[in-house]
N, C-alpha and C positions, 0 to 999 in steps of 0.2 A: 421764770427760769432764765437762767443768766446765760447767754449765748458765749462757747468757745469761740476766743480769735482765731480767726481766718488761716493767719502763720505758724501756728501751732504746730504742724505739720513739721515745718518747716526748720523750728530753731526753739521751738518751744518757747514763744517769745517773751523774752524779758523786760523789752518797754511795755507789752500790756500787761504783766502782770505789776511792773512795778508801777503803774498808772492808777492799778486796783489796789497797790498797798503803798499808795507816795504819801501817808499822813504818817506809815509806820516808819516814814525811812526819817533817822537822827543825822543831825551834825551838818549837812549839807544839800542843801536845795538843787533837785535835777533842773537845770535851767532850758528851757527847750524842748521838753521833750514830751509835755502833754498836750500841745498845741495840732496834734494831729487828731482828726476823728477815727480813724484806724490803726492799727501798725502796718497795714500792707503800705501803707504813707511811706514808711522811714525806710522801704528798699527801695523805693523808687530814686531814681538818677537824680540829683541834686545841683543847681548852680552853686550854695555856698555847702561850708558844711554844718552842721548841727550840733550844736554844745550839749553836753549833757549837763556842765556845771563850770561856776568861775571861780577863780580867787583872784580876787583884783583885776589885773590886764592880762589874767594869763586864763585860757578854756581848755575847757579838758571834751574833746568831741566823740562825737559817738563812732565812726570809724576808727580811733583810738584806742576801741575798748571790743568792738565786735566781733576780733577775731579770736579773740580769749574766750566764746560764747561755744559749746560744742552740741551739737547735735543730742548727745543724750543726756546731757543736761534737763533736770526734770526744771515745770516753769520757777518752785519754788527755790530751786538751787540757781536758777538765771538769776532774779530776784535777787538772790541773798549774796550772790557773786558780784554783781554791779554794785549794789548797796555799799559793801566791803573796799570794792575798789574803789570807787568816789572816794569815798569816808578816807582810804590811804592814801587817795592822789591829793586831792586836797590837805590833811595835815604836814604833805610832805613840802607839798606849796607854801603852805602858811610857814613851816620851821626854816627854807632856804629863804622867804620873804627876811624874817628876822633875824636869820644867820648874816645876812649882806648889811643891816640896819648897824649889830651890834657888835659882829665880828673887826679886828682893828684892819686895817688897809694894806699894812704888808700883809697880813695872812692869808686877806682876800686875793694878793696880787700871785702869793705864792700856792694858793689853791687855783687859780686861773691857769696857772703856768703847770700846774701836774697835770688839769684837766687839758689844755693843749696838747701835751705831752702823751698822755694816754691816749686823747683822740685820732694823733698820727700814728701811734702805735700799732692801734687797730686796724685799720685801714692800710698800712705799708704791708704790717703781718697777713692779712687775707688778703693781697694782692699777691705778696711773694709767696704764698701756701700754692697758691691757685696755681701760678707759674710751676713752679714746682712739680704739682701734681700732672700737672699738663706734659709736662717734659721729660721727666725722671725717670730713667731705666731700674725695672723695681724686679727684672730680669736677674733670679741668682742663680746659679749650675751648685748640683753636687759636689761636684770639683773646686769650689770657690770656697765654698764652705770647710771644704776639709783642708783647703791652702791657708784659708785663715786660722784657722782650729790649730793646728800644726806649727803655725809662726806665734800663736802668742797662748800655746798651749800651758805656761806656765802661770800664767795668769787667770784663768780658769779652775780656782779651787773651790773644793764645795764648802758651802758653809751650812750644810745641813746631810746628816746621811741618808744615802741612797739603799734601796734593797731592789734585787731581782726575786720575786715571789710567785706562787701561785696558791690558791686559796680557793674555799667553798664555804658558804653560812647555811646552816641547814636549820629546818626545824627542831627543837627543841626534844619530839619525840619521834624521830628519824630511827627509822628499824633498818637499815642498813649501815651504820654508821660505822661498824669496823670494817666493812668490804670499799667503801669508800676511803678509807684511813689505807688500804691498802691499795688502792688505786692513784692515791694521791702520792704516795710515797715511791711508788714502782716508776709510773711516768711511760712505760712503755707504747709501745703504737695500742693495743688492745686494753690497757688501760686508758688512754686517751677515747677511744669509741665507746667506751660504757659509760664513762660518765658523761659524755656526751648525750648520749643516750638518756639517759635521766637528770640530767639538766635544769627540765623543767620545774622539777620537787624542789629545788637548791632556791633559797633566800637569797645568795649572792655570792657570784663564781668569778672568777680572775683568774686565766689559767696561760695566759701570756706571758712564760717566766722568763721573755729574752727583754723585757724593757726596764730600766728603771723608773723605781719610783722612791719618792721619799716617805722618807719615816712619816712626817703627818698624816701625807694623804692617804697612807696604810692605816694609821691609827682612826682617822676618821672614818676610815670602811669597816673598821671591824673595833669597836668600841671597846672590850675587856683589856685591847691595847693600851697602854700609859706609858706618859716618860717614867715612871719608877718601873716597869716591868718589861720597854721594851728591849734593853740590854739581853736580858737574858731569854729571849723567843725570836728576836731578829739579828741571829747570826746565822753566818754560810753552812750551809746545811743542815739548816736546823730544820726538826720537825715541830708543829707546836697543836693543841687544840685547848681552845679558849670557850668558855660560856658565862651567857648572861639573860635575864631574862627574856630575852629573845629568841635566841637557839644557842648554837653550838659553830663554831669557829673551827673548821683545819687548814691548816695550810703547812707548803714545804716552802723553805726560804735557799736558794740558789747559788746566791750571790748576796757582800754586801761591799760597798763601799764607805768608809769611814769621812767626818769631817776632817777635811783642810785635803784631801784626797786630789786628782786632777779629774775633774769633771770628763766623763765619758761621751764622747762627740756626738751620739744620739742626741742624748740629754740635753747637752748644752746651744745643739746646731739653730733652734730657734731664735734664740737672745743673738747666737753671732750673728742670723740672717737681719734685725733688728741693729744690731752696732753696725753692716755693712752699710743699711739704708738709710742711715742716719748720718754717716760720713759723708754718703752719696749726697744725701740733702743738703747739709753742707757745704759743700766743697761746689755743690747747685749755688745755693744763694751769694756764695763769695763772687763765685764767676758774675750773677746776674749785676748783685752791687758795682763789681768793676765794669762790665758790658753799658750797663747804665750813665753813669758817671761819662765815661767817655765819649759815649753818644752824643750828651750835651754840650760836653765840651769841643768835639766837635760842629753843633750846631749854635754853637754861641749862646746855650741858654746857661751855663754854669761858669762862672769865672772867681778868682780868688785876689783881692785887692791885694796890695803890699809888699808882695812876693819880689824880691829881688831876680833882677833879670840874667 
């Protein structure tokens, strides 16, 4: 009987499994990594590190690859993960080996220069986010929001229509359905508490008829909905009841708003709190870029030859 590894426990371990299937592994020889009599070997603290495989002068190590290993990974999914990746670090190795061989010398000089390029990019972009997030008053008032809404309230039109609705989906063979139909249409305080009240029987209920919502999202909640049908079921005080092999749709419609319309400050108050934070960040990194700059130039690390005096 073939004794389970030790680490099993542990990570499900993929060097002894792939040590039991290194004849099945294609393309690429794990370099190093059968040299141990156990795998509890390979978590032990290391002076060098451990190749799992080469191509040419360049190794690909097994810290490299163990953190992509997850705990419920079964052994042969470890196996077949490692296998995989070798197999893709390697041909990727081997195509840049030959890209530099075959590629002509400005291309290479000018792909050097994007990769430069990109590399600072990264590294200034997460350093200035970091600052950013560290500093940035992300503080907005009610009152901000309705100053902005107000100043650039013309700009704010909808390009999709809005409705105020309320609605119930009920079962298909629902034995109250016209005391419902009249509760739904009434709206009164003692209408509101009976359907309350039986709530639970209801497929799907929206009875929040002071918010907007748009046309799709309504059409998505109550499917007999369609752009060919919804002209004439979502207008302002429309009543409607819709079915489908699911049940039965009623709803009263309150309100609507048409496209190209002025977006209604509820609605819209999100995206403005987004366009303030966004200016805010902004008008952050201008300030940092300049703070910066001048710093140096006061410390004598930044100077600009040529510049007439």
């Amino acid at each position: 009987m073939r004794t389970k590894p030790s680490c099993l426990a542990l990570s499900n371990c993929y060097f002894c499994g792939m040590l039991f299937l290194q004849k099945k592994i294609f393309l690429i020889p794990v370099l190093g990594l059968f040299v141990f009599s156990s795998c509890d070997s390979l978590f032990k603290e290391k002076t060098e590190k451990e190749p799992l495989a080469r191509v040419g002068e360049t190794f690909l190590y097994k810290e490299d690859i163990a953190s992509f290993i997850t705990n419920d990974m079964s052994e042969q999914d470890s196996i077949l993960f490692v296998t995989n990746y070798i197999n893709n670090w390697a041909s990727k190795q081997l195509l840049l080996s030959k890209s530099k061989i075959n590629l002509p010398e400005e291309k290479l000089k000018e792909y050097d220069l994007l990769v430069d390029d990109y590399r600072s990019d990264l590294y200034t972009r997460a350093y200035v986010e970091a600052l950013v997030l560290q500093s940035q008053d992300t503080a907005i008032t009610t009152s901000q929001l309705r100053e902005y809404y107000e100043k650039e309230k013309e700009n704010f039109k909808l390009n999709e229509k809005l409705v105020q609705l309320r609605f119930v989906g009920l079962p298909g063979q629902f034995l109250d359905k016209n005391q419902v139909i009249e509760k739904i249409k009434g709206w009164e305080e003692t209408d509101k508490s009976y359907l309350d009240s039986i709530a639970v029987q209801f497929k799907k209920i929206h009875f929040n008829d002071s918010i907007w919502v748009s046309v799709t999202r309504v059409m998505e909640e109550i499917p007999p909905l369609t752009p060919l049908n919804e002209e004439k079921y979502l207008k302002k005080s429309q009543f409607f009841e819709l079915q489908d092999s699911i049940g039965v749709y009623l709803g009263m419609v309150t309100d609507v708003l048409e496209i190209n319309s002025t977006a209604p400050f509820d609605y819209i108050s999100p995206d403005i709190r987004q366009l303030i934070l966004n200016r805010r960040r902004l008008n952050h990194i201008r300030k940092l870029e300049t703070e910066i700059i001048d710093e140096a130039i006061q410390k004598n690390e930044f100077e600009v030859y040529g510049k007439d005096e």
